[in-house]
C-alpha positions as CSV (number, residue, x, y, z in Angstrom):
1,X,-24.4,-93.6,61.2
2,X,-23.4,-90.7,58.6
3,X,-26.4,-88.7,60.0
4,X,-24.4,-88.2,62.8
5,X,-22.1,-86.2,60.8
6,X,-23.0,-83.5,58.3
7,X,-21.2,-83.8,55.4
8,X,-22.7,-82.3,51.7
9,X,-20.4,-84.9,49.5
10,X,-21.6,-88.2,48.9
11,X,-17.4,-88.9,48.5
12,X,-16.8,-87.6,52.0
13,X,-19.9,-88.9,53.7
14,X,-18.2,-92.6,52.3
15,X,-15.4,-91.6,54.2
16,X,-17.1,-90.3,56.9
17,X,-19.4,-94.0,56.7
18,X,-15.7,-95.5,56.9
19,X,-14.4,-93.7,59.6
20,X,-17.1,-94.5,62.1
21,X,-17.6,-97.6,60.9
22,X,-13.5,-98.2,61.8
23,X,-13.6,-96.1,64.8
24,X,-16.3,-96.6,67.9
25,X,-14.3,-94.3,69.8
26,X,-15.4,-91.2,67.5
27,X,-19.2,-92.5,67.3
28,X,-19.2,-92.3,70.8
29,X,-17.4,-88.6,70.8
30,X,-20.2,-87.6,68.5
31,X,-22.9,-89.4,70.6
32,X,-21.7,-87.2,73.4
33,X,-21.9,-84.0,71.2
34,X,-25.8,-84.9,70.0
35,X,-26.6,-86.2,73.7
36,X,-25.4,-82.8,75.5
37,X,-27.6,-80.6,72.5
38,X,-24.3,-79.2,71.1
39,X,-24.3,-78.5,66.9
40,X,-22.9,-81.7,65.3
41,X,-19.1,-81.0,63.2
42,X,-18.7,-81.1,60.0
43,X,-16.8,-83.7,58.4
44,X,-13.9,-82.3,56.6
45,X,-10.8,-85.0,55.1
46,X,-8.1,-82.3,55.3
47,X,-7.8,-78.4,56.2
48,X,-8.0,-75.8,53.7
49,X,-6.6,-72.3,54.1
50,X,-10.6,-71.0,53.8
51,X,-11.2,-72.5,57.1
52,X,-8.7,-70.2,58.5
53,X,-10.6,-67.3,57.7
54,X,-13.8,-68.7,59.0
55,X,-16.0,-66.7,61.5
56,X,-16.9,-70.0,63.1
57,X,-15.4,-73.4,62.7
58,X,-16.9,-76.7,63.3
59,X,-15.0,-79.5,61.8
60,X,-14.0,-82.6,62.9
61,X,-10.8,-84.1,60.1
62,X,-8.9,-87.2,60.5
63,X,-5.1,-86.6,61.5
64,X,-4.2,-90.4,60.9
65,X,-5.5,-93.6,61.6
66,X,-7.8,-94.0,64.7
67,X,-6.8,-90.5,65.5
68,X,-9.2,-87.5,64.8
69,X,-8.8,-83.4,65.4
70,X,-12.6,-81.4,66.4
71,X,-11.7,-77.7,65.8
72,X,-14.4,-75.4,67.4
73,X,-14.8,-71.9,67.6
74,X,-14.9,-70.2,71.0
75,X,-16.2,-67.1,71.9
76,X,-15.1,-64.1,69.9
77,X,-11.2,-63.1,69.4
78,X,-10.3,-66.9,71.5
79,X,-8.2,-69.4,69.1
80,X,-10.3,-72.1,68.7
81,X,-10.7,-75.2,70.7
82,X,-8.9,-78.7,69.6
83,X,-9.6,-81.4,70.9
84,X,-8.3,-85.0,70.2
85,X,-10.4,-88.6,69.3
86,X,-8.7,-90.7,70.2
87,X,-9.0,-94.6,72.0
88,X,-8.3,-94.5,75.4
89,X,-6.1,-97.7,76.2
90,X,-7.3,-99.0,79.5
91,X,-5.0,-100.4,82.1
92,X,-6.0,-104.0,81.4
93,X,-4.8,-103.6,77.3
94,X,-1.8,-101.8,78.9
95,X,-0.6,-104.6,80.6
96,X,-1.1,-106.7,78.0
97,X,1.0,-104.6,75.3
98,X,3.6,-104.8,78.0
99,X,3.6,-108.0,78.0
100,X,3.9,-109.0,74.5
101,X,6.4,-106.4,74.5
102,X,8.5,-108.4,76.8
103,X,7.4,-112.0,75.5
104,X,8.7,-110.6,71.7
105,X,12.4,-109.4,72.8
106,X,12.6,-112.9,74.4
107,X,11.5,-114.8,71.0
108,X,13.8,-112.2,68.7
109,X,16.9,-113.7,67.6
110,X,19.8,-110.3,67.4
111,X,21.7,-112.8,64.6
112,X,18.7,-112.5,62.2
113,X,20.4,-109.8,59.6
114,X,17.8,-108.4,57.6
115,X,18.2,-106.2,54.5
116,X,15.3,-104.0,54.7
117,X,12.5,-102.4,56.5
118,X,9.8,-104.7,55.1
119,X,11.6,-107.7,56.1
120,X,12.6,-106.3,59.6
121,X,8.8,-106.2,59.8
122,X,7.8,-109.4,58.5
123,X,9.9,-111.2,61.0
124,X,8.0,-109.1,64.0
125,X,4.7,-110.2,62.5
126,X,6.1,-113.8,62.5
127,X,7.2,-113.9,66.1
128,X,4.0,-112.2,67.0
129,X,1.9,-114.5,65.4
130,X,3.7,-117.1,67.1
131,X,3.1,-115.5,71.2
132,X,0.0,-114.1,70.2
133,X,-3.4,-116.1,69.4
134,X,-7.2,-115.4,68.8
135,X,-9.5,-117.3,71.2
136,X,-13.0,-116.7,70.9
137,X,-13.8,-117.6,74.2
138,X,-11.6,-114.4,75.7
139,X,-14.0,-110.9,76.3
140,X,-13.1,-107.7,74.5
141,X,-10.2,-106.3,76.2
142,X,-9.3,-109.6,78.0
143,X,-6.2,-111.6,77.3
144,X,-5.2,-115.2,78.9
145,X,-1.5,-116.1,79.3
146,X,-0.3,-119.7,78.6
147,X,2.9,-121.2,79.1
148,X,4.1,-124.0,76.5
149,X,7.6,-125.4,75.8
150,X,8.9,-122.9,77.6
151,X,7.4,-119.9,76.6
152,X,4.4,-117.9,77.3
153,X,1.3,-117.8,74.4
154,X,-1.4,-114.6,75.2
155,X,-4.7,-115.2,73.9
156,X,-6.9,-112.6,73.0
157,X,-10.3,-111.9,71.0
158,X,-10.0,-111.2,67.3
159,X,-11.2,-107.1,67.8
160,X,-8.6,-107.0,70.6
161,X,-6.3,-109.1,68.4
């Protein structure tokens, strides 16, 4: 995978290893770039003020967790391009998140007091764990809805999960 990339730095080319490995949805943006004969980014973990000054940029940085920036250079005196990596949510997963999103405000109680953040947190988790389950049997993507004591269960893969 990191040949897809060039990166110089056997640090960054870890963390270039990670990010793909973490993110399909960049490892097909960069199969598009190599499939269409374009010059593959570099890798880059954060900006530098050097790049500004740059004749010709190719960089591709991450901007925060699945999301990733490609800066390229266009023709001569045009700002560069950006462009965003990021997964596309289908309508399928959208529904879904709807969904639990409504199945969650049913199951939260407004009398639980919580004192901070973390806890507010781990009492989402909880309820979530509680409406949502892993079935192996349900495709990538896929969800199944179930209704017990009076409540509705989704089941969904453990990558979609």
């Amino acid at each position: 995978m990191s040949q897809i990339v060039r990166s110089t730095d056997e640090r960054l080319a870890e963390s270039l290893n990670d990010a793909l490995s973490k993110n399909p949805h960049l490892v097909k943006y960069l199969d598009n770039i190599a499939k269409k004969g374009q010059p593959l980014p570099d890798y880059v973990e954060q900006l530098s003020q050097e790049m500004k000054y740059a004749k010709e940029v190719n960089i591709i940085y991450p901007v925060g967790d699945p999301i990733f920036i490609h800066i390229k250079s266009r023709r001569l005196g045009e700002r560069p391009l950006y462009i965003v990596i990021q997964p596309v949510i289908n309508e399928k997963i959208h529904k879904m998140i709807e969904l639990i999103e409504e199945i969650l405000i049913s199951h939260i109680d407004e009398k639980i007091e919580f004192n901070t953040i973390e806890e507010h947190e781990a009492i989402l988790r909880k309820t979530l764990r509680k409406i949502v389950r892993i079935d192996g049997g349900v495709k990538l993507g896929e969800y199944r809805v179930e209704r017990k004591n009076n409540s509705k269960i989704v089941y969904v893969n453990s990558e979609t999960y």
